[in-house]
C-alpha positions as CSV (number, residue, x, y, z in Angstrom):
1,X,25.4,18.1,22.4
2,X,23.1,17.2,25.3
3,X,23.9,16.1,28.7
4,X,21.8,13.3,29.4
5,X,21.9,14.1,33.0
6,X,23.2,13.2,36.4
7,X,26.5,11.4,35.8
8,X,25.3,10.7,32.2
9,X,27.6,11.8,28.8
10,X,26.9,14.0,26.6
11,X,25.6,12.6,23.4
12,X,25.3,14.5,19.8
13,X,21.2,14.3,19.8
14,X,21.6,14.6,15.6
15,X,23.7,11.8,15.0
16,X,21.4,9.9,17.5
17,X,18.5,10.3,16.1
18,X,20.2,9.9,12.5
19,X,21.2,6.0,14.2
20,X,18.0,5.6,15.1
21,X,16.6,6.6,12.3
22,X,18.8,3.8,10.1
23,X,18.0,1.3,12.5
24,X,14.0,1.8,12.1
25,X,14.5,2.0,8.0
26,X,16.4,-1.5,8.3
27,X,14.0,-3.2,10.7
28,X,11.1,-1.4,8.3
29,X,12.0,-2.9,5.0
30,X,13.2,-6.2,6.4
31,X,10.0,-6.6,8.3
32,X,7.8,-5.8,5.4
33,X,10.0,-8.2,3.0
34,X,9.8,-10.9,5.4
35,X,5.7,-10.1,6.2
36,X,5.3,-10.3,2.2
37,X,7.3,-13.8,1.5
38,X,5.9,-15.2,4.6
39,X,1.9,-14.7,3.3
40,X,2.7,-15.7,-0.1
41,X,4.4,-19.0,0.9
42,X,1.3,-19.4,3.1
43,X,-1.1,-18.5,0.4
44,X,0.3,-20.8,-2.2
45,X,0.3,-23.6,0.2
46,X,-3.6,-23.1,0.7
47,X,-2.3,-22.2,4.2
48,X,-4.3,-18.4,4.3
49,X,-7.7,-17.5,3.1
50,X,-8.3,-14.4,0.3
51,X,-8.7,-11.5,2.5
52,X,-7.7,-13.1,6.2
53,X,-6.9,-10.6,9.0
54,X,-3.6,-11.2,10.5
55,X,-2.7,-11.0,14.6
56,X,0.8,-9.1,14.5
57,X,3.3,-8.7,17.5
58,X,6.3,-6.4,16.9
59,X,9.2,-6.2,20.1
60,X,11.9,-4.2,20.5
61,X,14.6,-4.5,23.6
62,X,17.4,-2.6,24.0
63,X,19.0,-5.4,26.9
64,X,21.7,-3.0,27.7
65,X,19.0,-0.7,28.8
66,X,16.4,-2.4,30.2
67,X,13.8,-1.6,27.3
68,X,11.0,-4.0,26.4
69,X,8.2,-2.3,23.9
70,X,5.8,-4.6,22.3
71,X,3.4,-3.8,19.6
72,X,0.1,-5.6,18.3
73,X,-1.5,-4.9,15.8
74,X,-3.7,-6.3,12.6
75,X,-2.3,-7.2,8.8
76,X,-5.0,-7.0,6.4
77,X,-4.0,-9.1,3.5
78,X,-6.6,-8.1,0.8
């Protein structure tokens, strides 16, 4: 266990990071299932061009916390 500091509880850092872990598999698959029917629908509809580069935001908060982390990026779709 690790104490997390000053007045802060000690935590088990390997079933931690084994949470974390779960929680970034979930948001992974989901996010790429959703990506996936998302430029299909949009393709079929005429909606996205063969080959169109696509603006991506991810966020992440942890309210409890105080996190905010966004990430942009690009999704190449052929």
């Amino acid at each position: 266990m690790t104490d997390l500091g000053q007045g802060g509880a000690a935590m088990d850092e390997d079933r931690f990071n084994m949470a974390i872990r779960k929680f970034l598999k979930t948001v992974g698959v989901t996010s790429q299932r959703e990506i996936e029917t998302a430029v299909r629908a949009a393709a079929t509809a005429g909606k996205l061009k063969p080959g169109a580069s696509l603006k991506a935001r991810m966020v992440l908060t942890l309210p409890e916390i105080g996190l905010h982390h966004e990430i942009d990026g690009e999704i190449e779709t052929g």
